[in-house]
C-alpha positions in Angstrom: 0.0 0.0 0.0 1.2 3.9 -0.7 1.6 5.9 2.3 -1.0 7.9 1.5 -3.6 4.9 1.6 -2.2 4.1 4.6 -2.5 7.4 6.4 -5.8 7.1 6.1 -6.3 3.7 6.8 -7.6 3.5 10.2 -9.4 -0.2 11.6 -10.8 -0.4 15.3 -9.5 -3.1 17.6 -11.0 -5.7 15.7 -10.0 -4.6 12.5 -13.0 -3.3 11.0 -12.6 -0.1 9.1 -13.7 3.3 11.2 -15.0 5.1 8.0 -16.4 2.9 5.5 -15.7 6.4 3.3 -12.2 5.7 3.3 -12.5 2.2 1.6 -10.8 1.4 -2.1 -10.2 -1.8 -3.2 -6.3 -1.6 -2.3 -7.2 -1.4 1.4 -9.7 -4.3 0.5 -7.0 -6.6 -1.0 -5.0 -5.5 2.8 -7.8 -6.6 4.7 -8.2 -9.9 2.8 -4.7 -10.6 3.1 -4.8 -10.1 6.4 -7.2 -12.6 6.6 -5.9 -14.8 5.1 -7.6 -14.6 2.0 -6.8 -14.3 -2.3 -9.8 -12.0 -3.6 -10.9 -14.1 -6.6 -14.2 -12.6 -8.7 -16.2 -14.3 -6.3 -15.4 -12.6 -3.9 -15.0 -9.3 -5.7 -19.2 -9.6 -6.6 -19.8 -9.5 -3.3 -18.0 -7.2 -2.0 -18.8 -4.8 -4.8 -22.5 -5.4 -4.3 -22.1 -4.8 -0.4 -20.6 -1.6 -1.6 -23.3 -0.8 -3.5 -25.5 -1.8 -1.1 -24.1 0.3 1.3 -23.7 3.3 -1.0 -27.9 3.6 -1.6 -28.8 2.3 1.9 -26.2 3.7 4.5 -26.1 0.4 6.1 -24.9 -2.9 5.3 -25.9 -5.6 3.4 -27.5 -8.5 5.3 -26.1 -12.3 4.5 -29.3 -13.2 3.3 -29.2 -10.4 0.4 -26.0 -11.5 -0.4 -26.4 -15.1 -0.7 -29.4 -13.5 -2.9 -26.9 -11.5 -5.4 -24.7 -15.2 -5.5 -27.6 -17.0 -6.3 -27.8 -15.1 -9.9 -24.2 -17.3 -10.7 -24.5 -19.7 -8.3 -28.0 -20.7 -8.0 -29.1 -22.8 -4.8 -25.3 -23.3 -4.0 -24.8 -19.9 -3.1 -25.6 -19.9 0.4 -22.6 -23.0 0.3 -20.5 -20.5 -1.8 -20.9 -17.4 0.6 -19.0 -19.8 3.0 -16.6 -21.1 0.5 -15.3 -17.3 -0.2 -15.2 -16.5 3.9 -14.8 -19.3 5.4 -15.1 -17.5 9.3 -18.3 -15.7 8.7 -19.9 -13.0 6.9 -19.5 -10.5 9.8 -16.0 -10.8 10.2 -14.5 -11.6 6.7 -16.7 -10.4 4.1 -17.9 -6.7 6.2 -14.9 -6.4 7.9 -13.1 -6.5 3.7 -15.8 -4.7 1.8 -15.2 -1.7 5.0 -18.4 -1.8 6.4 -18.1 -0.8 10.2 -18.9 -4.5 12.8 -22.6 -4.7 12.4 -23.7 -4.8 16.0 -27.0 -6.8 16.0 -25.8 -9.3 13.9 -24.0 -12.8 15.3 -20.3 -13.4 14.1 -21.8 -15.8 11.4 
């Protein structure tokens, strides 16, 4: 990452980003690798729809509406597939990369 993209790339304690404004898809591919995870295009549709999502709604995307948006590729497999592409949960691989802030009245799944 440039210095600049790290200057303003600030997570809280559990690594979500503090200002979902500050999110571009290099600090995405930082926050994947530090989960241990290669963005594939998978994974790239979701987080661009949870990005859009967030962008007309000002709150993120539940799991259920993006197993919804995997289903138009995946079909009935895409609930397995959300999985498949973050493996530890929806909350805290696929939020935490896309740069939502921790959803807080959701479970870690």
């Amino acid at each position: 990452m440039s210095q600049s993209d790290t200057a303003t790339f600030q997570t809280d304690p559990e690594g979500y980003l503090v200002d979902p404004a500050h999110w571009t898809e290099e600090i995405a591919r930082e926050l994947a690798r530090r989960e241990g995870i290669a963005l594939t295009d998978d994974h790239w549709r979701v987080i661009r729809f949870m990005r859009d999502y967030y962008a007309s709604h000002q709150i993120a995307a539940d799991a259920r509406f993006a197993i919804k948006h995997l289903a138009e590729v995946h079909g009935a497999a895409a609930r397995k597939r959300l999985f498949e592409l973050f493996p530890y949960g929806y909350v805290k691989q696929a939020c935490k990369i896309a740069g939502m802030r921790r959803p807080r009245a959701w479970s870690t799944g």
